[in-house]
N, C-alpha and C positions, 0 to 999 in steps of 0.2 A: 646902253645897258641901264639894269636898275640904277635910279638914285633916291635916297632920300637923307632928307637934308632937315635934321632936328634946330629948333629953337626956342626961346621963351624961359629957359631954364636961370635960375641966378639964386641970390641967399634972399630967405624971407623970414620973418618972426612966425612961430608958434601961431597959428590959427588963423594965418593971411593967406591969399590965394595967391595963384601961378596960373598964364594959360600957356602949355605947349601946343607949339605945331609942329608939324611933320609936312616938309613938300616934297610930292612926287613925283617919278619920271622917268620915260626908260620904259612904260610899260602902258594898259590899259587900264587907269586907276580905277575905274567905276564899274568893275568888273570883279572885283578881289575884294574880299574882307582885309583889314587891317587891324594890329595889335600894339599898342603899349607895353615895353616891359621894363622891368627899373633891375637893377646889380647894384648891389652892394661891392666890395674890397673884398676879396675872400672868399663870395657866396656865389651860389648859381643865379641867375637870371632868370628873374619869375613876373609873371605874367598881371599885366596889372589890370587891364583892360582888351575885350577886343568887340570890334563893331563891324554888321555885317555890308552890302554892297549898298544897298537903299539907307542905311542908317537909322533901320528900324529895329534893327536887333541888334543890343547891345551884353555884353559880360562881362562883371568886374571880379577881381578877387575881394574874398570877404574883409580883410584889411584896409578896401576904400571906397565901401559902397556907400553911397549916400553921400560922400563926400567928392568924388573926381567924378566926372563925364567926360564921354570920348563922344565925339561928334566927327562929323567930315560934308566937306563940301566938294563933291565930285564936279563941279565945275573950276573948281580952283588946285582941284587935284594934291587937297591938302585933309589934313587930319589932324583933328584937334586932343590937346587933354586940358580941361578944365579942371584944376585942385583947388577947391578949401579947406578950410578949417584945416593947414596942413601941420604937422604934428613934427617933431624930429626924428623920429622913427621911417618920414616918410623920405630922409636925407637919401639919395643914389645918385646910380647918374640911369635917366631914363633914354630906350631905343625905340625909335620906330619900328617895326616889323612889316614887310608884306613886300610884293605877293607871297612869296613862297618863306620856307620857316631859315632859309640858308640867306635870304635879304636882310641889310640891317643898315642904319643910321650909324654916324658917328658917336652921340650919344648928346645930350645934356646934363647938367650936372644942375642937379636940385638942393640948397643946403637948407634947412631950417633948424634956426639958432637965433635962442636972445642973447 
């Protein structure tokens, strides 16, 4: 069955980076687009990033463009999120997504705090 298995997550100060991964399994990774999404306590889960099979096409929401990159390397059957300059706004816990929109990670949890 699906798996995917989040890490990279932890506390970081105001304006330092994080790289998450996402590894995959259970399925034909280099076949499916994948997606980022981050929750808050209370809130819906929104979408942060998603990148398409070739990792040529990518889409962020406007709250971290310029600042995070989703990349994947389909030989390692993983998915990346590169965050700088991260902000405390950008504190959740973030999921993997993919293949389909009912697949999901455990999650990671991101804090940014001085």
């Amino acid at each position: 069955q699906v798996q995917l298995v989040e890490s990279g997550g932890g506390l970081v100060q105001p304006g330092g980076s994080l790289r998450l991964s996402c590894a995959a399994s259970g399925f034909t990774f280099s076949i499916y687009g994948m997606s980022w999404y981050r929750q808050a306590p209370g809130k819906e889960r929104e979408l942060v990033a998603r990148i398409g099979t070739l990792g040529r096409i990518t889409n962020y929401a406007d709250s971290v463009k310029g600042r995070f990159t989703i990349s994947r390397n389909n030989a390692k059957n993983t998915v990346y999120l590169q965050m700088n300059n991260l902000k405390p706004e950008d504190t959740d816990v973030y999921y993997c997504n993919g293949p389909t929109r009912n697949d999901w990670g455990q999650g990671t949890q991101v804090t940014v705090s001085s």
